[in-house]
PyMOL CGO cylinders between C-alpha atoms (Angstrom):
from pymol import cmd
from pymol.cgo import CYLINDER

trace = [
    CYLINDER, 114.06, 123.17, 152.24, 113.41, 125.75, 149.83, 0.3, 1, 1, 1, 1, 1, 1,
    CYLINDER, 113.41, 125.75, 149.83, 115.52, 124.84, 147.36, 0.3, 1, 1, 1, 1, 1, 1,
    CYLINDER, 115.52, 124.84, 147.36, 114.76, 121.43, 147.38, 0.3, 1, 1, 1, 1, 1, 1,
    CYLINDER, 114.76, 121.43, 147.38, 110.98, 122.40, 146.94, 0.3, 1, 1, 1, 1, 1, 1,
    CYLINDER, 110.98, 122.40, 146.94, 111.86, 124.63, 143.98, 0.3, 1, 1, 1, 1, 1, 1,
    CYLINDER, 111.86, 124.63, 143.98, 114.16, 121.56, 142.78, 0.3, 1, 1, 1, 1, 1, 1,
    CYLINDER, 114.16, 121.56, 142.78, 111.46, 119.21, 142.72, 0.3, 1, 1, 1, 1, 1, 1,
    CYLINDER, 111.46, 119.21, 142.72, 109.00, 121.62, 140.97, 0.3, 1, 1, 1, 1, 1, 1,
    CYLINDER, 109.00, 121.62, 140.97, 111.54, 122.17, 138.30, 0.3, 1, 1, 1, 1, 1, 1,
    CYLINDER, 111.54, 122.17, 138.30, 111.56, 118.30, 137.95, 0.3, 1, 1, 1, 1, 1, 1,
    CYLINDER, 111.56, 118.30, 137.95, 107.97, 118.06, 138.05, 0.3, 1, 1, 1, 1, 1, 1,
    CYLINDER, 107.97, 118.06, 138.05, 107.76, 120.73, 135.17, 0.3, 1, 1, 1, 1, 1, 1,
    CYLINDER, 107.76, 120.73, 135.17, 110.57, 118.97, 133.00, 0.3, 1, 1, 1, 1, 1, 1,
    CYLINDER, 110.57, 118.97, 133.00, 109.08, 115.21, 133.27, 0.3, 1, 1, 1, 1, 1, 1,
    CYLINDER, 109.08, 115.21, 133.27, 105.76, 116.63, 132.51, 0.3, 1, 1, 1, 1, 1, 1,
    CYLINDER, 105.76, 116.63, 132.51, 107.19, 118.41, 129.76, 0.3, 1, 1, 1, 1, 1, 1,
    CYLINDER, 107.19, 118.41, 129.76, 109.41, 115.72, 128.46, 0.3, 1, 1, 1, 1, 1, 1,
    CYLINDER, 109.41, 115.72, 128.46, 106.09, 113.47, 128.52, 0.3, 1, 1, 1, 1, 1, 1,
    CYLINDER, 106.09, 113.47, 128.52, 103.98, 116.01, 126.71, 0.3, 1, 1, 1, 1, 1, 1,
    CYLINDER, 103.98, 116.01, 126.71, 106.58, 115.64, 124.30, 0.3, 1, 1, 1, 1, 1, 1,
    CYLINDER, 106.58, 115.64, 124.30, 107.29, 111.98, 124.21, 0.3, 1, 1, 1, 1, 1, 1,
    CYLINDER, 107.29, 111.98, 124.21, 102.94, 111.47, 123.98, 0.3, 1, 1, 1, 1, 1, 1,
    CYLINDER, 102.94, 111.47, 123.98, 103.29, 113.98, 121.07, 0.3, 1, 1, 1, 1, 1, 1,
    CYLINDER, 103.29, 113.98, 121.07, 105.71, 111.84, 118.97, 0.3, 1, 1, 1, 1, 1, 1,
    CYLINDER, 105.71, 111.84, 118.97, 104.13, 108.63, 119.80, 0.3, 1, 1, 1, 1, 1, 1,
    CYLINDER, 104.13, 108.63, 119.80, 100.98, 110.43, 118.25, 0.3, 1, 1, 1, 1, 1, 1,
    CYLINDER, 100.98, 110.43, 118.25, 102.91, 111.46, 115.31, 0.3, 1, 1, 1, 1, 1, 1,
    CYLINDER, 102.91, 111.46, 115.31, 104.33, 107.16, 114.89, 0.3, 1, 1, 1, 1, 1, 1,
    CYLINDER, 104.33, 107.16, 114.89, 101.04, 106.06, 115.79, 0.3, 1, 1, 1, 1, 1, 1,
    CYLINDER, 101.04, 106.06, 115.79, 99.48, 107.10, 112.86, 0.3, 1, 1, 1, 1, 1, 1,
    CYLINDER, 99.48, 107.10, 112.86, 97.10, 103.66, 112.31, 0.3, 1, 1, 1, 1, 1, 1,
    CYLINDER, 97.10, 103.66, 112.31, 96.59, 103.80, 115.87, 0.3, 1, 1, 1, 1, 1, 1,
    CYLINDER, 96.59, 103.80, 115.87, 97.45, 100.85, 117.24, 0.3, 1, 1, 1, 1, 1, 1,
    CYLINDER, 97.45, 100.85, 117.24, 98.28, 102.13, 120.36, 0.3, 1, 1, 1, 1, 1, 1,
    CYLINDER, 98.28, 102.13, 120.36, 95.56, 102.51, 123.19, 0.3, 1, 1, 1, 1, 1, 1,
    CYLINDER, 95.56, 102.51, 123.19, 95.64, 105.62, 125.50, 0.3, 1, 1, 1, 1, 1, 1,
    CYLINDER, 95.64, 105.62, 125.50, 96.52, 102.52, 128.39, 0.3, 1, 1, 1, 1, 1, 1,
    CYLINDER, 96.52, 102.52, 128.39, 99.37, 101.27, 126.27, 0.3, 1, 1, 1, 1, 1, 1,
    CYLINDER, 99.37, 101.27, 126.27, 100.70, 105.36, 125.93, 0.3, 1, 1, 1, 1, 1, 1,
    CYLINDER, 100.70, 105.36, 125.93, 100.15, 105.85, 129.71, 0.3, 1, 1, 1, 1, 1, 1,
    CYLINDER, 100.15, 105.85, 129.71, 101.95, 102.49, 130.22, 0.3, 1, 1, 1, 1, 1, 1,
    CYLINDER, 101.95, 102.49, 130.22, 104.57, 103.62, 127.87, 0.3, 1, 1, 1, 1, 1, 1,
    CYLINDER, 104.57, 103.62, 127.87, 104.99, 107.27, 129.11, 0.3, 1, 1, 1, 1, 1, 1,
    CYLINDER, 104.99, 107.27, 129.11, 104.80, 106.54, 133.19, 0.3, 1, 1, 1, 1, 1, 1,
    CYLINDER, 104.80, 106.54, 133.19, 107.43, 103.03, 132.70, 0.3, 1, 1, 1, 1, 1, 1,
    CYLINDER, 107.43, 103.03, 132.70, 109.54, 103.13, 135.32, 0.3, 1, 1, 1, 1, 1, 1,
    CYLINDER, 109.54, 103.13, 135.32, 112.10, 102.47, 131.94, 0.3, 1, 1, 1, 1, 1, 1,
    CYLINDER, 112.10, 102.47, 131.94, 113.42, 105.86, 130.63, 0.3, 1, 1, 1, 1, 1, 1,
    CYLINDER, 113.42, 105.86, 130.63, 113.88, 104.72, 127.51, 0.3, 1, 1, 1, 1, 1, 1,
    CYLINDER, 113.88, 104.72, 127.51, 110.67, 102.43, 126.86, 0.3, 1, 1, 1, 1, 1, 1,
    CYLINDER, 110.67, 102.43, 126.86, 109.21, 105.74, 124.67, 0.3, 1, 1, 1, 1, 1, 1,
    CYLINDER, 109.21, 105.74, 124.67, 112.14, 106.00, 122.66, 0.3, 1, 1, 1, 1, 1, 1,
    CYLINDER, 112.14, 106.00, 122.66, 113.20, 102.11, 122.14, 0.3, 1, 1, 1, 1, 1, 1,
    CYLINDER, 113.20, 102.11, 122.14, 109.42, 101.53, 120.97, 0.3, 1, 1, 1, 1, 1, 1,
    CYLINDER, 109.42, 101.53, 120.97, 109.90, 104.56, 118.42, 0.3, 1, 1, 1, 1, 1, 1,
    CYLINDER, 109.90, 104.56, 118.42, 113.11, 103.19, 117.05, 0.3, 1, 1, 1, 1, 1, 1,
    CYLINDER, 113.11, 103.19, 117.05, 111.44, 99.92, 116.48, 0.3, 1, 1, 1, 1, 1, 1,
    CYLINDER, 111.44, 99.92, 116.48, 108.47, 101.47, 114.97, 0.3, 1, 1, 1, 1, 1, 1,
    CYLINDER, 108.47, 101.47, 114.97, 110.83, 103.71, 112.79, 0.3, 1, 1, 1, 1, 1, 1,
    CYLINDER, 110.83, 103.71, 112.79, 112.86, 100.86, 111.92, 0.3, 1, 1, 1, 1, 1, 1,
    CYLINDER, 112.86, 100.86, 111.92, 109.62, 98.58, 110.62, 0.3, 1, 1, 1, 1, 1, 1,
    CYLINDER, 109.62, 98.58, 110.62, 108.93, 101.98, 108.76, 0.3, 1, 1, 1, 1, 1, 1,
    CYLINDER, 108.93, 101.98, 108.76, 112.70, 101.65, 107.08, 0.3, 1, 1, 1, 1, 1, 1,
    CYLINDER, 112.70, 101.65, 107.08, 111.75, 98.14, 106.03, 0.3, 1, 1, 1, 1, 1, 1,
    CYLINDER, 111.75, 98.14, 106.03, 108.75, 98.82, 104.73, 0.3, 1, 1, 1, 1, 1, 1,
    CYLINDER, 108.75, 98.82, 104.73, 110.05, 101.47, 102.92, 0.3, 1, 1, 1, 1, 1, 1,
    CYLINDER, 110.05, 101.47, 102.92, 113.14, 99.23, 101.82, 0.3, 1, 1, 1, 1, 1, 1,
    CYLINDER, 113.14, 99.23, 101.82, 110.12, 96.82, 100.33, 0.3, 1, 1, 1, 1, 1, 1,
    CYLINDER, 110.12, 96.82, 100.33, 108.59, 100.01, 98.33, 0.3, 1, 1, 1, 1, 1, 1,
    CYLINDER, 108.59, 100.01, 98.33, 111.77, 100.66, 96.99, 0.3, 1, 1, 1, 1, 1, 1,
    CYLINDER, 111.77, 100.66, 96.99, 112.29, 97.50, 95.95, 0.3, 1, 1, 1, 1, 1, 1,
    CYLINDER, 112.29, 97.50, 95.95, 109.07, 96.79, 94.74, 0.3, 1, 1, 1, 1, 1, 1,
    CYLINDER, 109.07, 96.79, 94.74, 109.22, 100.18, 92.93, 0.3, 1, 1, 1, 1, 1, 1,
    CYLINDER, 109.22, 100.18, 92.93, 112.42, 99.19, 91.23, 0.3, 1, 1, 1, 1, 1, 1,
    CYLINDER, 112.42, 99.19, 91.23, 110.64, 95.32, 90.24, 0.3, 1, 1, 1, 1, 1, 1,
    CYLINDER, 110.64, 95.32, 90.24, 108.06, 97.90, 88.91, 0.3, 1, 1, 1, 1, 1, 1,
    CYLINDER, 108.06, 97.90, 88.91, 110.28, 100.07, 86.46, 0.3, 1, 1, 1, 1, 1, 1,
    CYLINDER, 110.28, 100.07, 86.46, 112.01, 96.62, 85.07, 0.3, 1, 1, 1, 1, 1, 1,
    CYLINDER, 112.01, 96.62, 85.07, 108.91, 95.27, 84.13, 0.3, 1, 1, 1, 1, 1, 1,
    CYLINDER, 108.91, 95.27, 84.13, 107.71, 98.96, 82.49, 0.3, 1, 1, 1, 1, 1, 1,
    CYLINDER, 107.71, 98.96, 82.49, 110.84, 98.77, 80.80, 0.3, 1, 1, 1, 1, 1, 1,
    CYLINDER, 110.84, 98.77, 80.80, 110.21, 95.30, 79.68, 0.3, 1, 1, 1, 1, 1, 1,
    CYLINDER, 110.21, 95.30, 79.68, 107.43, 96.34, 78.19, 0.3, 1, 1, 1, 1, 1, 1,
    CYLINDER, 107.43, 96.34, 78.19, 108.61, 99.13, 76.45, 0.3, 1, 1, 1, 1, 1, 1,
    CYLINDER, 108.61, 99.13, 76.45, 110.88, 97.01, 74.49, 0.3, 1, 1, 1, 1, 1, 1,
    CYLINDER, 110.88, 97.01, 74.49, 108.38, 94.38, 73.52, 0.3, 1, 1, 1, 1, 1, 1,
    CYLINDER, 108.38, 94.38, 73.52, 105.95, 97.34, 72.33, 0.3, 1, 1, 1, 1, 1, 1,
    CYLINDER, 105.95, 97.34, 72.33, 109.40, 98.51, 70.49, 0.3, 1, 1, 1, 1, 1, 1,
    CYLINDER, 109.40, 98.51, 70.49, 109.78, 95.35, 68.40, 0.3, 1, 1, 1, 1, 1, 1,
    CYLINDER, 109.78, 95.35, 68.40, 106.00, 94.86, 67.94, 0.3, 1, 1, 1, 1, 1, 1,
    CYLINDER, 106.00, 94.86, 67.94, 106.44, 97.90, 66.03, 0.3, 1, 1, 1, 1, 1, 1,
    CYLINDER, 106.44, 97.90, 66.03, 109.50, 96.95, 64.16, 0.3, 1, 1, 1, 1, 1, 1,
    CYLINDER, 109.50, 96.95, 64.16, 108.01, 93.72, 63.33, 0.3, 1, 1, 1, 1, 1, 1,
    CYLINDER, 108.01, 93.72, 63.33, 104.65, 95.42, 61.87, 0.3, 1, 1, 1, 1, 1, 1,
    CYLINDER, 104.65, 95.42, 61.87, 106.76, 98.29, 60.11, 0.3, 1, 1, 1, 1, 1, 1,
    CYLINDER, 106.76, 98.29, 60.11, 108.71, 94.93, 58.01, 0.3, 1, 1, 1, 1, 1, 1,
    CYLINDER, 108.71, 94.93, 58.01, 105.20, 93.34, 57.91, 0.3, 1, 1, 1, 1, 1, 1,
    CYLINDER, 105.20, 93.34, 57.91, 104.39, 96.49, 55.75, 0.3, 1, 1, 1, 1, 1, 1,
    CYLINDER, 104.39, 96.49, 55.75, 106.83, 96.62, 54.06, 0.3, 1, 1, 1, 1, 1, 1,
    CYLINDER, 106.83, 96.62, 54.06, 106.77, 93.46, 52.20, 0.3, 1, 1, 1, 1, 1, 1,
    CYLINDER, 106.77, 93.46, 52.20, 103.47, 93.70, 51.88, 0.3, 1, 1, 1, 1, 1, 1,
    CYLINDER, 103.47, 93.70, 51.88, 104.40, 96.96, 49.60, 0.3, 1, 1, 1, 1, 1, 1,
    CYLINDER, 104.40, 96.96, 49.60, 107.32, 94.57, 48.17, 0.3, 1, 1, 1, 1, 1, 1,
    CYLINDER, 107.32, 94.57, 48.17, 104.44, 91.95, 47.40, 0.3, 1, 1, 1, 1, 1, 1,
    CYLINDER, 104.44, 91.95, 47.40, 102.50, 94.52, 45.93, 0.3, 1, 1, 1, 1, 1, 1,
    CYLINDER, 102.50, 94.52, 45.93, 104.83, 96.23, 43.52, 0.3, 1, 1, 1, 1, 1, 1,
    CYLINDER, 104.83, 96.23, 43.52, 106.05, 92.97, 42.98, 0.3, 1, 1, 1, 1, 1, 1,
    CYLINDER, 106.05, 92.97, 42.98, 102.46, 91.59, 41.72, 0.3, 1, 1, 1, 1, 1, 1,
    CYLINDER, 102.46, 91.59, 41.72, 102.92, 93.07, 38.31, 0.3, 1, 1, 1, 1, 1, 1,
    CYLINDER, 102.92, 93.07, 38.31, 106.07, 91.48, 37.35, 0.3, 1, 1, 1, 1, 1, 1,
    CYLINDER, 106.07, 91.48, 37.35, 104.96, 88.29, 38.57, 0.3, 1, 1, 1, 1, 1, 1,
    CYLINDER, 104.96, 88.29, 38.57, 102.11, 88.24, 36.68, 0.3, 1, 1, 1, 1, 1, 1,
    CYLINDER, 102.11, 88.24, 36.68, 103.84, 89.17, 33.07, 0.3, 1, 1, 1, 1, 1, 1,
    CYLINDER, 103.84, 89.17, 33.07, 106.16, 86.18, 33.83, 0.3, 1, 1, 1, 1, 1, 1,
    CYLINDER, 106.16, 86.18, 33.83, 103.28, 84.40, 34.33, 0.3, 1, 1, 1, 1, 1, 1,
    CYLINDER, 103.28, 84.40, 34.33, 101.60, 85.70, 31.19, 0.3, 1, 1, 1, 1, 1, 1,
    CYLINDER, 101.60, 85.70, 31.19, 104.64, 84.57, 29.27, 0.3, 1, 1, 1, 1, 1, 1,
    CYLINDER, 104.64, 84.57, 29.27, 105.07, 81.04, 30.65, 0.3, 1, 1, 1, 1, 1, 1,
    CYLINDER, 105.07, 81.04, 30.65, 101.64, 80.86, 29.50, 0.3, 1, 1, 1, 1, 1, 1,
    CYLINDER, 101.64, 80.86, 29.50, 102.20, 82.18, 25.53, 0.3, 1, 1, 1, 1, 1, 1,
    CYLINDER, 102.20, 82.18, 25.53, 105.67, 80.40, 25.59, 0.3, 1, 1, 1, 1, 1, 1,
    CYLINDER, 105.67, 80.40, 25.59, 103.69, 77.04, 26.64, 0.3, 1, 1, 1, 1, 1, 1,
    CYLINDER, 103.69, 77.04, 26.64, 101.44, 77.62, 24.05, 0.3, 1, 1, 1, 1, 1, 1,
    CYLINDER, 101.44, 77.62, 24.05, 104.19, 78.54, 21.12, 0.3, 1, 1, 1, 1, 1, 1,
    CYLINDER, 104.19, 78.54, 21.12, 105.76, 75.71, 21.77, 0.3, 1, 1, 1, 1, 1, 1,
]
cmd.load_cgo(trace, "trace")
């Protein structure tokens, strides 16, 4: 009888232990609490075994998924930066050639203008 009693403490010790444990990770999960201490008691005293650590799995694999999403959205992210960065690339290219026919035009004015000047006198020559 003994024995028994001492076997049923050491049972009593290891669920209570094993529950303090289980409560412990659903705290750590539960971080937006949307668990209620009656849905934790429900959880922790189900005559299930397994009903603490089948609803961590599922919260841990919603937590994958999300995290699958971030990822993914992440990656979306970086194309688009990249994107981006090449448009800003060639809006740079296209202002450098911008500038430099302007300096084209520019240098360009002079000769232009003696043509001109001689059209002109030829015109009036002839």
């Amino acid at each position: 009888k003994k024995s028994c009693n001492v076997f049923s403490q050491s049972l009593n010790q290891f669920d209570s232990t094993v529950k303090g444990e289980q409560s412990r990770q659903l705290d750590l999960v539960d971080v937006d609490n949307t668990l209620s201490t009656e849905d934790k008691n429900k959880l922790l005293n189900s005559d299930d075994p397994g009903a603490v650590q089948k609803f961590l799995s599922q919260k841990y694999a919603l937590t994958d998924a999300s995290n699958d999403e971030l990822i993914n959205r992440l990656n979306d992210l970086e194309q688009q930066h990249n994107g981006l960065l090449k448009i800003e690339r060639s809006v740079q290219e296209l202002n450098a050639l911008f500038n430099e026919l302007n300096i084209l035009i520019i240098e360009q004015q002079d000769l232009i203008d003696t043509i001109d000047q001689n059209v002109i006198e030829t015109k009036e020559k002839v």
